[in-house]
DOMI-83764 format. One record per atom (N, C-alpha, C): residue in one letter; residue number from 1; y, x, z; atom name. Coordinates in steps of 0.001 Angstrom, whole numbers. Layout:
<atoms>
(atom A,NUM,(Y,X,Z),CA);
...
</atoms>
This chain:
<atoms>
(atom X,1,(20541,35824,3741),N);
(atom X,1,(19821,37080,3826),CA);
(atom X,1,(20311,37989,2718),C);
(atom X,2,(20676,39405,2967),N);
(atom X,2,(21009,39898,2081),CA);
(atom X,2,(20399,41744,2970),C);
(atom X,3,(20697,42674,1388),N);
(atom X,3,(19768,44246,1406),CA);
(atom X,3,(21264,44431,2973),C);
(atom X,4,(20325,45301,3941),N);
(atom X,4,(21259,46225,5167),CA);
(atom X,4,(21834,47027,4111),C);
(atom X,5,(23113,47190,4192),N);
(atom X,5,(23574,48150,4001),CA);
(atom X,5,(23399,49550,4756),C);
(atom X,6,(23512,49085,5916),N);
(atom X,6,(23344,50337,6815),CA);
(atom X,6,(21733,50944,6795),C);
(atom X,7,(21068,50490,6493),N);
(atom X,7,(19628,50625,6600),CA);
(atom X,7,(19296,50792,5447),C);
(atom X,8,(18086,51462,4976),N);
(atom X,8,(17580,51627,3654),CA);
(atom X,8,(16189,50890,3413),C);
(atom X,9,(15896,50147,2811),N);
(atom X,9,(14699,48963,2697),CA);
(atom X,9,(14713,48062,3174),C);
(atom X,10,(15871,47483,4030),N);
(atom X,10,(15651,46895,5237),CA);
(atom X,10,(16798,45587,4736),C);
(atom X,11,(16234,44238,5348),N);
(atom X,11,(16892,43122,5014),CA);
(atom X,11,(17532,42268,6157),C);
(atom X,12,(18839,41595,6478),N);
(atom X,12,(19796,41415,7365),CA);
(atom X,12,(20394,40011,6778),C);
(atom X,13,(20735,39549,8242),N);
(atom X,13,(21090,38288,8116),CA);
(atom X,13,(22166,37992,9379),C);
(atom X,14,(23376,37299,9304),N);
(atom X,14,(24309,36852,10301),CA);
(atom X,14,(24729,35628,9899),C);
(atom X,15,(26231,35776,10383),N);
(atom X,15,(26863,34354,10148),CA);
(atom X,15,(27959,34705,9174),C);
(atom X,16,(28550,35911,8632),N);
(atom X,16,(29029,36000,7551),CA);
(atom X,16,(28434,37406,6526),C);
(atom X,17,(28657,37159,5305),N);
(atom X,17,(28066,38396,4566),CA);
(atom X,17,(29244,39046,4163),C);
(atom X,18,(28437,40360,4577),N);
(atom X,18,(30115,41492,4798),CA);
(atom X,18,(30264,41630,3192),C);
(atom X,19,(31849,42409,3666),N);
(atom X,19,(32108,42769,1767),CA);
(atom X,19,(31253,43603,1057),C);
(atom X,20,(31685,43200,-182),N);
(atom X,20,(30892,44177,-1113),CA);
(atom X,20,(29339,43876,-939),C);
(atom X,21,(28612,42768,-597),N);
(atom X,21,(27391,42245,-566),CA);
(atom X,21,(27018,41160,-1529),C);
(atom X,22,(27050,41736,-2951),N);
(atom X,22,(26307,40597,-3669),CA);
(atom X,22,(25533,39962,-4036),C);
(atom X,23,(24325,40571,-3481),N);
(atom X,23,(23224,39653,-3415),CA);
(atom X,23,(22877,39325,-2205),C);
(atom X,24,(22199,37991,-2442),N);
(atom X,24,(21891,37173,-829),CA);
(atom X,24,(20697,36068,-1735),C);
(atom X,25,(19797,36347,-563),N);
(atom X,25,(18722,35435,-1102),CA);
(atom X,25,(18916,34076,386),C);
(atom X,26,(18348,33150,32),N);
(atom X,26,(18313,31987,725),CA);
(atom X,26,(18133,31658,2051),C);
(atom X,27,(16855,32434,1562),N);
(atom X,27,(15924,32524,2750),CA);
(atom X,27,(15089,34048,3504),C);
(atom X,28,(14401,34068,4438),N);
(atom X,28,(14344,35483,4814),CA);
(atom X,28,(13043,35688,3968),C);
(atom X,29,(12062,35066,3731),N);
(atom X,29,(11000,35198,3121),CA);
(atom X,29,(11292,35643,1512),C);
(atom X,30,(12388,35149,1063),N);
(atom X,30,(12943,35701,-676),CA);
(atom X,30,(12895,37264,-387),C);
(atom X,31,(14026,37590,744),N);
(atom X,31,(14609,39190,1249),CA);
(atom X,31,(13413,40019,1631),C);
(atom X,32,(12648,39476,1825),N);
(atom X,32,(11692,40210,2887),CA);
(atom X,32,(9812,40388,1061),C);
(atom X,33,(10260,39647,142),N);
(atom X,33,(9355,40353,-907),CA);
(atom X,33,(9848,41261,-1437),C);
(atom X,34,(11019,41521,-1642),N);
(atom X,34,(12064,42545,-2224),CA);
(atom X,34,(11956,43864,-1140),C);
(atom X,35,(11944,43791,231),N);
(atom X,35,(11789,44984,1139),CA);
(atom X,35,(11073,44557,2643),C);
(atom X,36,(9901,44569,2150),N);
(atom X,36,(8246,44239,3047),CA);
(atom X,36,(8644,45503,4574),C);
(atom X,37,(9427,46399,3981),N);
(atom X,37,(9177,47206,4913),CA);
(atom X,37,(10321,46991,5930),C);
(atom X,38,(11100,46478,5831),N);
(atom X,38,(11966,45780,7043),CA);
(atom X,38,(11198,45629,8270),C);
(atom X,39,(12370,45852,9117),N);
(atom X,39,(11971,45611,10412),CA);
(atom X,39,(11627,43593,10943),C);
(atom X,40,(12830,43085,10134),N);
(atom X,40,(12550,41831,10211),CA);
(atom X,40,(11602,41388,9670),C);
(atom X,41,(11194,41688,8320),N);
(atom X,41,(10285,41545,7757),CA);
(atom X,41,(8901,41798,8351),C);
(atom X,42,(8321,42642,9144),N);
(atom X,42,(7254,42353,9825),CA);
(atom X,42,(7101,41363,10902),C);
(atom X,43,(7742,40959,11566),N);
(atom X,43,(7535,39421,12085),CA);
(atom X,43,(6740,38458,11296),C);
(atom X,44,(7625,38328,9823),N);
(atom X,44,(7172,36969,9020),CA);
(atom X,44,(5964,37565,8329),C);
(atom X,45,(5527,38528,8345),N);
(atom X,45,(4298,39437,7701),CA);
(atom X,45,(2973,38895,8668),C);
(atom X,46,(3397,39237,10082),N);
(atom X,46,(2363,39014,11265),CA);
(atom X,46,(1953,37496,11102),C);
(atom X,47,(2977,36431,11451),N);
(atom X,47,(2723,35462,10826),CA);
(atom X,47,(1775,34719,10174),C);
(atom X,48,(2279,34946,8559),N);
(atom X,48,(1142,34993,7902),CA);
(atom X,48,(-328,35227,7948),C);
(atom X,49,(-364,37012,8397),N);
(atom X,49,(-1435,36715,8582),CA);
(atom X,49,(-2269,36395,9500),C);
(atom X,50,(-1648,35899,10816),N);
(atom X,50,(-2344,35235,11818),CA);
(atom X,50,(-2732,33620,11197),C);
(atom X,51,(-1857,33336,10390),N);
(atom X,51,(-2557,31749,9487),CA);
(atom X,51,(-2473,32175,8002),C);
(atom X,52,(-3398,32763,7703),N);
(atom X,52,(-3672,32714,6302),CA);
(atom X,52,(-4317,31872,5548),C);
(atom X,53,(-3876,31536,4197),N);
(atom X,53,(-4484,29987,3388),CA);
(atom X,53,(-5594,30133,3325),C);
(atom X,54,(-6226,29218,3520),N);
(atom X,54,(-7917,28640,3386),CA);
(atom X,54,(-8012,28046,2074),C);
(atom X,55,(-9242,28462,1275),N);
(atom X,55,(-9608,27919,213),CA);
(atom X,55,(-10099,26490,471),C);
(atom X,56,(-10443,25786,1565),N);
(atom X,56,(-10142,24309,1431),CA);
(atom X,56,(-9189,23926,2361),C);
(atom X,57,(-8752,22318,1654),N);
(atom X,57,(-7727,21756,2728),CA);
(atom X,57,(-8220,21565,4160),C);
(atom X,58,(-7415,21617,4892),N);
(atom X,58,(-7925,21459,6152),CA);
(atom X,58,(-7535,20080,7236),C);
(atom X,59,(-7098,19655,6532),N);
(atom X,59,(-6715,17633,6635),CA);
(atom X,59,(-7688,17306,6561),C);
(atom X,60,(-8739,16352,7928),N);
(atom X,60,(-9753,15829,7051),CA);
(atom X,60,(-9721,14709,7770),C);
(atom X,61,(-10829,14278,7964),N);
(atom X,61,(-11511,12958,8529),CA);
(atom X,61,(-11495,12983,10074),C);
(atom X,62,(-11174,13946,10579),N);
(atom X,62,(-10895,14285,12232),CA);
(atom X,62,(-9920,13560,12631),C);
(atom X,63,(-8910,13251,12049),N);
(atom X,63,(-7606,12635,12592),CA);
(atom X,63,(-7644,11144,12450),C);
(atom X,64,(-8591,10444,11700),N);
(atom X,64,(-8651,9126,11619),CA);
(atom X,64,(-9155,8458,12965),C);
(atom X,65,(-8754,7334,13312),N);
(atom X,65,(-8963,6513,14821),CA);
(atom X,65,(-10327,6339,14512),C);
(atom X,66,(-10893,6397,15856),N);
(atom X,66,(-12283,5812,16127),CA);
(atom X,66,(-12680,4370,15591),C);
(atom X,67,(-11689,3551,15390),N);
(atom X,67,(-11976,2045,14788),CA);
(atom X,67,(-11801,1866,12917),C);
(atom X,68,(-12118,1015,12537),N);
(atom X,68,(-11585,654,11348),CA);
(atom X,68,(-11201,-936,11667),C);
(atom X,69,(-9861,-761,11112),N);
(atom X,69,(-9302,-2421,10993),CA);
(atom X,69,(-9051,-2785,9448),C);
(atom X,70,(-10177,-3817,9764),N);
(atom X,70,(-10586,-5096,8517),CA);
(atom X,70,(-9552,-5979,8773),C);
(atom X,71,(-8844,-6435,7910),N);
(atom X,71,(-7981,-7139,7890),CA);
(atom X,71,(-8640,-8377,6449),C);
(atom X,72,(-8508,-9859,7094),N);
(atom X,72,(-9411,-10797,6201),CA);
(atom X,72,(-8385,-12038,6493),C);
(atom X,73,(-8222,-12708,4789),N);
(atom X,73,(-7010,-13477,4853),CA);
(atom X,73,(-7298,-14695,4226),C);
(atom X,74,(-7444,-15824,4578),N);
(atom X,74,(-8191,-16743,4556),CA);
(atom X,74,(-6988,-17534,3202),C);
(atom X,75,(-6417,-18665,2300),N);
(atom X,75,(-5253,-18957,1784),CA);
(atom X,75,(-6098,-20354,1889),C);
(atom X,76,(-5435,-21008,1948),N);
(atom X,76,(-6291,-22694,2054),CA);
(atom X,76,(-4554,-23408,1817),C);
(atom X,77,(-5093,-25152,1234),N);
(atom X,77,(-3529,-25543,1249),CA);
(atom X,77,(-4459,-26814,1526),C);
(atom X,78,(-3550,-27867,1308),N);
(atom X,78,(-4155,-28982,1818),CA);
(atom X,78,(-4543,-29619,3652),C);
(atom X,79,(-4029,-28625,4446),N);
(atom X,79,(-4391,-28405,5380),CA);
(atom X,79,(-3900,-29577,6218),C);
(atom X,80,(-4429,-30489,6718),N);
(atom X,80,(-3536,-32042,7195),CA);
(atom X,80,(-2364,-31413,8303),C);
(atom X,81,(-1133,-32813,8024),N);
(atom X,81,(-89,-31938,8861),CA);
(atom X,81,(-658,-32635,10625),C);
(atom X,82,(-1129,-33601,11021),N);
(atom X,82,(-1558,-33515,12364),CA);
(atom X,82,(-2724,-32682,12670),C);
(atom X,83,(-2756,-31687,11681),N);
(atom X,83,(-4101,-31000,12880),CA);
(atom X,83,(-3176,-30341,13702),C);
(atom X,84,(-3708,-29612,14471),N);
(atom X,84,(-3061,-28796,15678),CA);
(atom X,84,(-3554,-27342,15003),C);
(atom X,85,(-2656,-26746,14786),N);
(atom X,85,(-3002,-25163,13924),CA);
(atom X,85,(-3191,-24327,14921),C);
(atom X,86,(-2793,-24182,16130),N);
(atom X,86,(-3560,-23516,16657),CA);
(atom X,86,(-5372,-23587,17072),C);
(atom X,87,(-5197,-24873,17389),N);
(atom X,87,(-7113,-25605,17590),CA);
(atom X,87,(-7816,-25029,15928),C);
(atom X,88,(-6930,-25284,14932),N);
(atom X,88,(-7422,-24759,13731),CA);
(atom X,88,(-7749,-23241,13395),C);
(atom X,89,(-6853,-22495,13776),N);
(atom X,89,(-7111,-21060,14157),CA);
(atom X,89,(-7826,-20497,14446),C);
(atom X,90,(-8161,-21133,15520),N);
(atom X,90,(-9204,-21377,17256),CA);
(atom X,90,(-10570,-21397,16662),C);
(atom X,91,(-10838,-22423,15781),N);
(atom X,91,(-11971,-23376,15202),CA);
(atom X,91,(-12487,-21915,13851),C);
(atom X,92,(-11604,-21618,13287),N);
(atom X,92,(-12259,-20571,12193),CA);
(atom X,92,(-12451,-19382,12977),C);
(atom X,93,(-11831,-18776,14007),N);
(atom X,93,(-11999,-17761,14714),CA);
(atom X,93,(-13495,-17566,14914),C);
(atom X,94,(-13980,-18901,15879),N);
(atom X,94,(-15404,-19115,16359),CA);
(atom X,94,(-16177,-19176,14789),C);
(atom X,95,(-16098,-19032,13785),N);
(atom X,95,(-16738,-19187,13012),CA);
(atom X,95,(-16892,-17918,12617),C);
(atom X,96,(-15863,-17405,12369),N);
(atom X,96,(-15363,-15756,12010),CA);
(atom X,96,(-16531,-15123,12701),C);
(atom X,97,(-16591,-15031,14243),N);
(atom X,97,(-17204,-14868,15120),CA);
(atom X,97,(-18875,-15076,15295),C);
(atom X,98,(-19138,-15665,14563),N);
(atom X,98,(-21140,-16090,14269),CA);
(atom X,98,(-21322,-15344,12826),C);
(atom X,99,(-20370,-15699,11925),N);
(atom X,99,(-20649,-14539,10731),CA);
(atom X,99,(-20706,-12788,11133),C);
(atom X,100,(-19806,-12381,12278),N);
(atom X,100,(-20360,-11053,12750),CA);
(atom X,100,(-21400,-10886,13221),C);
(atom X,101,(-21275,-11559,14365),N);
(atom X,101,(-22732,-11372,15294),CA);
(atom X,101,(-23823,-11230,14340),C);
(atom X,102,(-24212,-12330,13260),N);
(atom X,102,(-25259,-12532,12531),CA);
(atom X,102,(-25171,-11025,11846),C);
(atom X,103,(-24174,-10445,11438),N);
(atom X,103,(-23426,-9298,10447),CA);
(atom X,103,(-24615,-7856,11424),C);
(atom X,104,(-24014,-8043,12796),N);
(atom X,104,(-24104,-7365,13721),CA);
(atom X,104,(-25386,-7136,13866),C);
(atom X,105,(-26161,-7910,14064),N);
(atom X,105,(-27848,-8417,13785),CA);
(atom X,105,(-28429,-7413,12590),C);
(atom X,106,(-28026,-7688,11683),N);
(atom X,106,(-28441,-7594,10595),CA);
(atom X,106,(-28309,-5384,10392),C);
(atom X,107,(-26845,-5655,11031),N);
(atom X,107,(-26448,-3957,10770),CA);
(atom X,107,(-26686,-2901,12237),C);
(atom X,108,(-27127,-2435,12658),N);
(atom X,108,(-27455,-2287,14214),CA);
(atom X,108,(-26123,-1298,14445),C);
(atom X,109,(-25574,-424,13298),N);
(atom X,109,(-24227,508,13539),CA);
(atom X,109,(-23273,-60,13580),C);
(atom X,110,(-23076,-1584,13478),N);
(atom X,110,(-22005,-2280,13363),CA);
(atom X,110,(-21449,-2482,14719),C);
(atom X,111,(-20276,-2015,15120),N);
(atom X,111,(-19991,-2446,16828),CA);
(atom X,111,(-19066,-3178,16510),C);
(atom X,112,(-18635,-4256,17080),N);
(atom X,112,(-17549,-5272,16536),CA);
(atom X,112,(-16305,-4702,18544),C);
(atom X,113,(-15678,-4345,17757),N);
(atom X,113,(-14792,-4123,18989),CA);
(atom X,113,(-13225,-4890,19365),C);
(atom X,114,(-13009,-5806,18205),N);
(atom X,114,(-11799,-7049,18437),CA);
(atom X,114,(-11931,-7772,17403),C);
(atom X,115,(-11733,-9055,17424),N);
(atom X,115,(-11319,-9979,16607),CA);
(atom X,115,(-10588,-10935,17086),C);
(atom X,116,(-9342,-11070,15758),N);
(atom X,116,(-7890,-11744,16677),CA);
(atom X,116,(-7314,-12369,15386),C);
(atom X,117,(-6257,-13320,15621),N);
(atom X,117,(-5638,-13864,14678),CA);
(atom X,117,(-4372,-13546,14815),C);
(atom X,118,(-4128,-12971,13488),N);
(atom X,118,(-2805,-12696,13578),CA);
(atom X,118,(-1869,-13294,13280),C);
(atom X,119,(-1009,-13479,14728),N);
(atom X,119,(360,-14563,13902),CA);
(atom X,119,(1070,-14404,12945),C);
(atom X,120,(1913,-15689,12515),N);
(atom X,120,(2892,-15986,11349),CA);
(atom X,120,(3679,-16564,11588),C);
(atom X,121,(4832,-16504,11302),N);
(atom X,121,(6281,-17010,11767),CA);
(atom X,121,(6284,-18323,11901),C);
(atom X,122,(5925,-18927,10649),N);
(atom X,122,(6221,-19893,9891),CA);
(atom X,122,(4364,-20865,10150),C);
(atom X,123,(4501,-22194,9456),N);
(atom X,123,(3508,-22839,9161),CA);
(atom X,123,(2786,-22665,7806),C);
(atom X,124,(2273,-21499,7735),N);
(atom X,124,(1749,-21369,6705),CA);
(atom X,124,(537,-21574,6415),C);
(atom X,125,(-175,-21680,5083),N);
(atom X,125,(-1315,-22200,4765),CA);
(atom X,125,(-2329,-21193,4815),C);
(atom X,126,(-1792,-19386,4751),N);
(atom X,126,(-2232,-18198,4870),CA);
(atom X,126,(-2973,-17901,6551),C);
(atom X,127,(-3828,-17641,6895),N);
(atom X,127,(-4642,-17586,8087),CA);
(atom X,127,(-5231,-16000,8119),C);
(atom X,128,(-4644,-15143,9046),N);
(atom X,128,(-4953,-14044,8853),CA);
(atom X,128,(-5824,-13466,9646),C);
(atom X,129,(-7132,-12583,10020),N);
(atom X,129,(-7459,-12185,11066),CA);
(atom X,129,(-7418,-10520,10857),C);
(atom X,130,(-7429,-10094,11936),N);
(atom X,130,(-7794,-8519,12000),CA);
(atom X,130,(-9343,-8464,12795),C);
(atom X,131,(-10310,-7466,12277),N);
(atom X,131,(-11434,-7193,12778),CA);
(atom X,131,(-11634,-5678,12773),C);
(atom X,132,(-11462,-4919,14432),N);
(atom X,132,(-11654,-4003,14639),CA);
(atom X,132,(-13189,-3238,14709),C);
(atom X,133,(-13590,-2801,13968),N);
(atom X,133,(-15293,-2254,14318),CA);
(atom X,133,(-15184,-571,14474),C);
(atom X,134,(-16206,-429,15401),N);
(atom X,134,(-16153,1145,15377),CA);
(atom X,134,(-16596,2017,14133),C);
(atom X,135,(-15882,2865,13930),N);
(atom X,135,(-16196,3798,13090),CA);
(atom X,135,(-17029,4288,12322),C);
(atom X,136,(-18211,4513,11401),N);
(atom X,136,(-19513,5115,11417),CA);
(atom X,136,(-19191,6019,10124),C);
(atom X,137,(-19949,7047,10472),N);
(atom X,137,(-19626,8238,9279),CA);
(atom X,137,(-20405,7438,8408),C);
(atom X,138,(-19747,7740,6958),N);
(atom X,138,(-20449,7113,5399),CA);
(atom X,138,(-20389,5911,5289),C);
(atom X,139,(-20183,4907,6444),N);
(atom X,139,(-20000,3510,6092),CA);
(atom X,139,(-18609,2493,6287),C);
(atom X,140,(-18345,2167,5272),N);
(atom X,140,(-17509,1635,5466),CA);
(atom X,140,(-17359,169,5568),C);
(atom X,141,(-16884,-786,6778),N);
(atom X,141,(-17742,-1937,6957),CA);
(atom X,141,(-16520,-3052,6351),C);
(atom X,142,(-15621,-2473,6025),N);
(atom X,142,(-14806,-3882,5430),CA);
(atom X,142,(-14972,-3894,4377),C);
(atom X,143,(-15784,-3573,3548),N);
(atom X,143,(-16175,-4364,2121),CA);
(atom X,143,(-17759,-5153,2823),C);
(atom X,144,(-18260,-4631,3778),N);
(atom X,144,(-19412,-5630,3915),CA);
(atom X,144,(-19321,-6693,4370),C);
(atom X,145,(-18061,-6768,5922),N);
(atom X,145,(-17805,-7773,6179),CA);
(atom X,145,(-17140,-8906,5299),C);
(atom X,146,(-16321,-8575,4525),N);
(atom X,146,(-15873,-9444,3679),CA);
(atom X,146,(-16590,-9900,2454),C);
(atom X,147,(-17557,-9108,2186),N);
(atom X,147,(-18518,-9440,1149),CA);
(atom X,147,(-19639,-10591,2118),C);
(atom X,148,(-19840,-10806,3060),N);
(atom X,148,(-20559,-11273,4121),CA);
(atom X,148,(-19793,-12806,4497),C);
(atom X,149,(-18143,-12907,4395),N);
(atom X,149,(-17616,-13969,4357),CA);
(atom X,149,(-17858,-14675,3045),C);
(atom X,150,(-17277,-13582,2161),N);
(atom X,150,(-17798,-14498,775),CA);
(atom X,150,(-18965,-15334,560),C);
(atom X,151,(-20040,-14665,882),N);
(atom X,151,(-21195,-15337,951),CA);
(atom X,151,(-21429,-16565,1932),C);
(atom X,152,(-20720,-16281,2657),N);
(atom X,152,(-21009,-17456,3694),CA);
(atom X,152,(-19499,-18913,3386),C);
(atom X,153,(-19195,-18482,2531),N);
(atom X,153,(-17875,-19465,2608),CA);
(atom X,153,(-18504,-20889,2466),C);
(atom X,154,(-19300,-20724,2245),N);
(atom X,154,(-19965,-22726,1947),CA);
(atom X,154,(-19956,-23093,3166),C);
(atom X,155,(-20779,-22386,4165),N);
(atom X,155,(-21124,-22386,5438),CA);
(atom X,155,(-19399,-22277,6214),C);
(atom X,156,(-18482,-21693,5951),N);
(atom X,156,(-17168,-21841,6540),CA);
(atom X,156,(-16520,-23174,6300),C);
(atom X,157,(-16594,-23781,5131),N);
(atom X,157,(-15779,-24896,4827),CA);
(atom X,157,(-16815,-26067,5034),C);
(atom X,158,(-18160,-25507,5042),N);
(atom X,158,(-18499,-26933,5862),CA);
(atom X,158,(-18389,-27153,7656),C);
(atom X,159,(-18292,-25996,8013),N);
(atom X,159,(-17916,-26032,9644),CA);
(atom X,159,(-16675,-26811,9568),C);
(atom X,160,(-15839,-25817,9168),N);
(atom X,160,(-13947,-26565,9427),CA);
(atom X,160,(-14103,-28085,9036),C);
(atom X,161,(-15165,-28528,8309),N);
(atom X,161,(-14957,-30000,7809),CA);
(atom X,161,(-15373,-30569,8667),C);
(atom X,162,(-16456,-30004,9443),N);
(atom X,162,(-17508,-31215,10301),CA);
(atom X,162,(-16361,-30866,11372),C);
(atom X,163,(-15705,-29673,11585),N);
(atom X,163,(-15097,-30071,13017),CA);
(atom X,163,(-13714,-30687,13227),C);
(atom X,164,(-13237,-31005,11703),N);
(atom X,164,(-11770,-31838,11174),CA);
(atom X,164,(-12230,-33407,11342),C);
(atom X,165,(-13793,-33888,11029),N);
(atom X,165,(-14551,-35050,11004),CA);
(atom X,165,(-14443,-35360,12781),C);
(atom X,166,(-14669,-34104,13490),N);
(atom X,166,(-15140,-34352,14951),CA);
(atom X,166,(-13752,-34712,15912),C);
(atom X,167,(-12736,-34246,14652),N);
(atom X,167,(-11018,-35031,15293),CA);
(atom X,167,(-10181,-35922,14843),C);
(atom X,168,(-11218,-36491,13975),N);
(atom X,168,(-10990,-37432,13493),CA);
(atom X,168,(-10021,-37705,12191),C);
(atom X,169,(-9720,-36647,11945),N);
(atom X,169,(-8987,-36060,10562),CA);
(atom X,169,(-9691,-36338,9270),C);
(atom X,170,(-10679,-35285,9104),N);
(atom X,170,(-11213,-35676,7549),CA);
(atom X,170,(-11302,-36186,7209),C);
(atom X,171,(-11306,-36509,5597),N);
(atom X,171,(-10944,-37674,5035),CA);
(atom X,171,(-12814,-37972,4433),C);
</atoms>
């Protein structure tokens, strides 16, 4: 972008800058504070003020998904090598699963809308689940749910035991 020569106030732009043109700004918006009264320059004027800045941001909480995913990661070692890890999976899932409901009970805004285990490549001792719940303005439910496992972990590791006992595993 550089001043029209041919024109008086007026700011111009091509694919080469003719001779004898030494100044050139970048962009048309640099050219166009220097001479507002351009013809080009009212385009990027209109612009503006058809979106003019708002004193607050306007990013908000509208664009977030209807769900929140809780993600809850169990680390255990010791885990016998004949259990069947999937039946093991299986077995904390259903457990996972009575700590909501009860959760659910307890919270009436709580909608539980998936709970799943998420795979791992490998045989690992790490047990992951995702728990989808619907949304609720002001609350946020994955610190409750997981504050809700915590509490109940006695009640988790004595299930997995009685049902490691019921396959004849536990020691």
């Amino acid at each position: 972008w550089w001043k029209n020569t041919l024109k008086e106030n007026s700011c111009a732009t091509g694919p080469e800058i003719p001779n004898g043109v030494w100044e050139v700004w970048p962009t048309q918006k640099e050219c166009c504070a220097l001479y507002p009264q351009s013809e080009v320059c009212e385009t990027l004027n209109k612009k503006e003020e058809e979106n003019p800045p708002t004193p607050f941001p306007t990013i908000g909480a509208a664009n977030l998904p209807d769900f929140e995913d809780v993600v809850v990661k169990f680390s255990g070692s010791n885990i016998p090598v004949d259990v069947s890890v999937v039946a093991f999976q299986k077995q904390l899932l259903d457990v996972l699963k009575i700590i909501l409901l009860d959760l659910a009970d307890e919270y009436n805004t709580l909608k539980i809308l998936g709970l799943e285990y998420r795979s791992v490549d490998s045989r690992d001792d790490d047990l992951i689940y995702d728990i989808q719940v619907s949304r609720q303005d002001g609350i946020t439910f994955g610190s409750i749910i997981r504050d809700s496992i915590r509490e109940n972990i006695s009640f988790i590791f004595r299930d997995m035991i009685d049902w490691l006992d019921l396959q004849g595993i536990a020691d």
